[in-house]
C-alpha positions as CSV (number, residue, x, y, z in Angstrom):
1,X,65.4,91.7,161.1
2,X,67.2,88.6,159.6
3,X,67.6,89.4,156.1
4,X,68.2,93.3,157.3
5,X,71.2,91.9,159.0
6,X,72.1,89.6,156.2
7,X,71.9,92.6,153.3
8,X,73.6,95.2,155.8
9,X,76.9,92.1,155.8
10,X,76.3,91.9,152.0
11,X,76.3,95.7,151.7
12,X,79.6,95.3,153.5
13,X,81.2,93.0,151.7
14,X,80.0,95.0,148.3
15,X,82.0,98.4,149.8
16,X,84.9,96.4,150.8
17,X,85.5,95.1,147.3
18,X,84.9,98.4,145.3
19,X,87.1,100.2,147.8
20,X,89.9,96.9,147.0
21,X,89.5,97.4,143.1
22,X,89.6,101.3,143.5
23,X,93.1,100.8,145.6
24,X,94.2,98.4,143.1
25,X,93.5,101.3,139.9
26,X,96.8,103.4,140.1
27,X,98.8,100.1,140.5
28,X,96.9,98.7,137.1
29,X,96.8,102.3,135.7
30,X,100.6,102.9,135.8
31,X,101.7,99.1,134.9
32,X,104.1,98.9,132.0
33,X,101.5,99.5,129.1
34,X,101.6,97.7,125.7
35,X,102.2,98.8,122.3
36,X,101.7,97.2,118.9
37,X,100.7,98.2,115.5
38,X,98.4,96.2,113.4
39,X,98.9,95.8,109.6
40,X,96.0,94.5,107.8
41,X,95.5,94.0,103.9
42,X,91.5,95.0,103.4
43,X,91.9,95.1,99.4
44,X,93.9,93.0,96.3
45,X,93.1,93.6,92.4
46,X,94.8,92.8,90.3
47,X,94.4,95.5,87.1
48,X,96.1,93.2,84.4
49,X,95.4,90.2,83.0
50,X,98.0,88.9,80.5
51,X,96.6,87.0,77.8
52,X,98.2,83.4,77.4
53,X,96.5,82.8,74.0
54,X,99.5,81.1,71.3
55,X,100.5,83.8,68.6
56,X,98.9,86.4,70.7
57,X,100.6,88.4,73.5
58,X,100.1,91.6,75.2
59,X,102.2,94.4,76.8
60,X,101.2,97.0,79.7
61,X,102.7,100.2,80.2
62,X,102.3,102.0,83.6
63,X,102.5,105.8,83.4
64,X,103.5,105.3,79.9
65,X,107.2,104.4,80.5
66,X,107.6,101.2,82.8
67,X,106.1,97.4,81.3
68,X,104.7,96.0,83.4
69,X,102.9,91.9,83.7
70,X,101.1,91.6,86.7
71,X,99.6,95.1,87.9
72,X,98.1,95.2,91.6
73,X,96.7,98.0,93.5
74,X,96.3,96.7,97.3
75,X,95.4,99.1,100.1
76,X,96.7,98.6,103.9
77,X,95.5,99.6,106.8
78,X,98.2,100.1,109.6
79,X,96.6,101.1,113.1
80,X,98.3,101.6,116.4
81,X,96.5,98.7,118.3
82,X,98.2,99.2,121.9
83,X,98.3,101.8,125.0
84,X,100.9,103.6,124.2
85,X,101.3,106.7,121.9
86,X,104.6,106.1,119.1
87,X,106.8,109.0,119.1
88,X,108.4,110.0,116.0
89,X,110.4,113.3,114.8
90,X,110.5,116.3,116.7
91,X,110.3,114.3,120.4
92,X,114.0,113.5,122.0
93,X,112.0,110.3,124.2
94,X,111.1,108.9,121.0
95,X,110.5,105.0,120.9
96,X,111.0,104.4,117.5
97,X,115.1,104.2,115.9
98,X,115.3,107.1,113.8
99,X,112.8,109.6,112.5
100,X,110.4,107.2,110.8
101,X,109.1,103.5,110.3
102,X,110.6,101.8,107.7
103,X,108.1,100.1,105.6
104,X,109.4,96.6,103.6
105,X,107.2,95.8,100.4
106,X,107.6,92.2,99.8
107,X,106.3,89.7,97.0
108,X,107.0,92.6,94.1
109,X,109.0,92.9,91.3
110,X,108.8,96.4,91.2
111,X,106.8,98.9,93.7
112,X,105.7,101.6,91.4
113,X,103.8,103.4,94.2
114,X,103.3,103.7,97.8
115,X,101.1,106.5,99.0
116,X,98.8,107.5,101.6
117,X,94.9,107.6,100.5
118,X,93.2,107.7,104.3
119,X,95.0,109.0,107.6
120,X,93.4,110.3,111.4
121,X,97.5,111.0,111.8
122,X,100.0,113.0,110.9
123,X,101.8,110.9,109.1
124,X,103.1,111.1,105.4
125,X,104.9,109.0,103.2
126,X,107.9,111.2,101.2
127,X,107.6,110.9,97.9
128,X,109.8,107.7,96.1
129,X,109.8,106.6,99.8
130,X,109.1,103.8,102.0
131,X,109.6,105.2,105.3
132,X,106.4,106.7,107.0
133,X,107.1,109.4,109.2
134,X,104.9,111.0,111.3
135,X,105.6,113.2,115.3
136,X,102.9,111.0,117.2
137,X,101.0,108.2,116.3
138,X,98.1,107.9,119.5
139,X,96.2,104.5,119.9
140,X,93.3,103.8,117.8
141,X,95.0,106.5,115.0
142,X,95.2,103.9,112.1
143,X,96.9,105.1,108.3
144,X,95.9,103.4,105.2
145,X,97.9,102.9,102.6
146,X,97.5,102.2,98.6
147,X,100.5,100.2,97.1
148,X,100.5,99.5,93.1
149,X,102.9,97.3,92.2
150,X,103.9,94.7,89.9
151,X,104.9,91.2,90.7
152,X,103.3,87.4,90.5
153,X,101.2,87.7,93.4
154,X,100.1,90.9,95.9
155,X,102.6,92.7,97.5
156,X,102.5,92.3,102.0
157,X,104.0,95.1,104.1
158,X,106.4,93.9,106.6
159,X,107.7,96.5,109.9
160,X,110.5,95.3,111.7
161,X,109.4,95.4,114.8
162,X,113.3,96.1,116.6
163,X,112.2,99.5,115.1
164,X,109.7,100.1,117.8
165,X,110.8,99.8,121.3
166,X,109.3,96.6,122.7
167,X,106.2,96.7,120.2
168,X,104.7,93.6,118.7
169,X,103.3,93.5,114.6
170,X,100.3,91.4,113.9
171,X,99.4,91.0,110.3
172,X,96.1,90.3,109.4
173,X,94.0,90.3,106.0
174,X,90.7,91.5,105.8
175,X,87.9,89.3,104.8
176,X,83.9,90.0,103.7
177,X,82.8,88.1,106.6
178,X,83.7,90.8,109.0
179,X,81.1,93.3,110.5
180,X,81.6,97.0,110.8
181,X,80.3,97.5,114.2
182,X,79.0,101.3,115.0
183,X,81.3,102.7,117.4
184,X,79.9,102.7,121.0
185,X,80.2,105.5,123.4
186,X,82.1,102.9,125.6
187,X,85.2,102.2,122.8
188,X,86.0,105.9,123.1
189,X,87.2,105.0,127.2
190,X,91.0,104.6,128.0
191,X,91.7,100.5,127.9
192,X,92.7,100.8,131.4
193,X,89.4,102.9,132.8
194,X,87.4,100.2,130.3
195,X,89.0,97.1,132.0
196,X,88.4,98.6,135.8
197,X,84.8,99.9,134.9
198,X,83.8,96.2,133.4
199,X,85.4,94.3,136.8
200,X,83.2,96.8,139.2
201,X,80.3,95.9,137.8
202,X,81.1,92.3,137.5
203,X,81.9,92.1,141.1
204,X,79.1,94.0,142.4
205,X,76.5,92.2,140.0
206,X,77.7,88.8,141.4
207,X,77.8,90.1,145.2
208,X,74.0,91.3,144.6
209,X,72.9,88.2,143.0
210,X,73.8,86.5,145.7
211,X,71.3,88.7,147.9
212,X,68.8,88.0,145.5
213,X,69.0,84.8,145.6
214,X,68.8,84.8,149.1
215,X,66.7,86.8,149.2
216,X,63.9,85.9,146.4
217,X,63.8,81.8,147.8
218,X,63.2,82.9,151.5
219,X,60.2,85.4,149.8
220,X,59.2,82.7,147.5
221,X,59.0,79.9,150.2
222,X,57.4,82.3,152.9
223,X,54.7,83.3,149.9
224,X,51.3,81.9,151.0
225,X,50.0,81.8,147.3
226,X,50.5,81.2,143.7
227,X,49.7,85.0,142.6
228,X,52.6,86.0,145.3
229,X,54.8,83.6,144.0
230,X,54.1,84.3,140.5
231,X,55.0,88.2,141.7
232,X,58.0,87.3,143.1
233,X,59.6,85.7,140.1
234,X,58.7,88.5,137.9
235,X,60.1,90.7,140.0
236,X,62.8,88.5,140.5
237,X,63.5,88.3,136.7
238,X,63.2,91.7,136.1
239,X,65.5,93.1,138.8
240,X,68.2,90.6,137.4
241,X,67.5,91.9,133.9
242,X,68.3,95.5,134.6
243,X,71.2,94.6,137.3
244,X,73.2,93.1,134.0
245,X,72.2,95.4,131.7
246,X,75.4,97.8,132.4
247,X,77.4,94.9,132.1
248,X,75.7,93.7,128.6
249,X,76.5,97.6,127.7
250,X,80.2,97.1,128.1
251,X,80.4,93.8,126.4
C-alpha cells in the first residue's frame, strides 16, 4: 500500500510537469526565432602550377582570352542554418535589403566565374553576377556554389550580414575529418517541436528513475534470496535500458 501511495505521488508529480512544459510550448514556440546562414568552403584546387624553373616560364589562358597565374576552382556551400525562412523578390515583408544577397569574393585577382553547381532552392546566380537571388530560402535549404578564379591563394565568400535583418554569418571550411551522418527521421522535426520533445522525455525519465530507484532497493532489500535479487537487477537494468532508449534516439 506504501509504494502504491508513493508511485500514485510520483505519477502526480510526472502529470504536473508535462502539463507545465506543454503550457510553456506556445510561449517557446512563438519566441523571437533565429536566423543565420552558414558559408562553408568544402573544396580548393588549385588547376595551375606555374613553373619557377630559370630560363623557363609558362603562360595560362582561361577560355582562350584571359592569362591567368594562379587558377582555383573552390566550391561553397551556403545553407540557411536558423528558424526562420529568408524572403527575397516577389514578398513585400522581405527581410533581406533589396531583391538579392550580395555575395563579396575576396583573396582574387580576378573572379572569372561564379555559378551555381547544387541547389534544394530557388535561387540563381545571373549571369556576370554576384548577387544570389532567390523568393524564399526555408531552413535546412543550403546552395552550393563553384567559384574559378585567379589570385595568390583561394578566393572566401563574405555576406554582409546588415543585409539580412538581424541574421548572423558563420564561416566555416570543411575538413576530411568530418562524418556524413545519415539523416534521421528525428532531423526532419521543427527545432522548436525537437527541443520540447527532447525536455519531455528528459523530465519524465529522471521522475521515473527516481521510482525505480525507490522502488528496485526496497525489492532488492525485502528479496529473501540471491536468485531474487539477481532477478531484480536484471530487471532493473533492463527497464532502465529501454526507459532511455527514446532519449538516446533524439541525441
Amino acid at each position: 500500500m506504501e509504494i502504491n501511495k508513493k508511485l500514485q505521488s510520483a505519477l502526480g508529480a510526472i502529470a504536473t510537469i508535462i502539463l507545465i512544459v506543454l503550457a510553456a510550448l506556445p510561449i517557446y514556440t512563438n519566441r523571437k526565432k533565429t536566423t543565420s546562414l552558414e558559408v562553408k568552403k568544402i573544396n580548393e584546387v588549385e588547376l595551375t602550377r606555374p613553373l619557377n624553373i630559370t630560363r623557363l616560364s609558362s603562360i595560362y589562358m582561361y577560355d582562350d582570352s584571359i592569362p591567368v597565374k594562379h587558377l582555383w576552382q573552390t566550391y561553397f556551400v551556403i545553407k540557411n542554418t536558423g528558424e526562420t525562412t529568408i524572403y527575397g523578390e516577389g514578398f513585400e515583408d522581405k527581410n533581406i535589403c533589396g531583391d538579392a544577397l550580395n555575395l563579396k569574393v575576396e583573396n582574387c585577382t580576378k573572379l572569372l566565374s561564379l555559378q551555381i553547381t547544387e541547389s534544394t532552392s530557388d535561387a540563381f546566380v545571373a549571369e556576370n553576377s554576384t548577387s544570389l537571388r532567390f523568393t524564399q530560402w526555408r531552413p535546412k535549404e543550403y546552395v552550393e556554389l563553384m567559384i574559378v578564379s585567379d589570385g595568390s591563394i583561394g578566393p572566401e565568400i563574405i555576406i554582409n550580414d546588415r543585409e539580412i535583418k538581424d541574421a548572423t554569418i558563420e564561416y566555416e571550411t570543411y575538413s576530411p575529418e568530418e562524418q556524413i551522418v545519415k539523416k534521421r527521421f528525428v532531423d526532419t522535426f521543427p527545432q522548436a517541436l525537437y527541443n520540447v520533445l527532447w525536455w519531455i522525455i528528459m523530465v519524465v525519465d529522471l521522475a521515473i528513475l527516481a521510482i525505480l530507484i525507490i522502488a528496485g532497493i526496497k525489492q532488492y532489500v525485502q528479496a529473501n534470496d540471491l536468485t531474487t535479487k539477481i532477478t531484480t537487477i536484471i530487471v532493473w537494468v533492463v527497464v532502465l535500458f529501454l526507459m532511455f532508449a527514446p532519449l538516446l534516439w533524439m541525441l
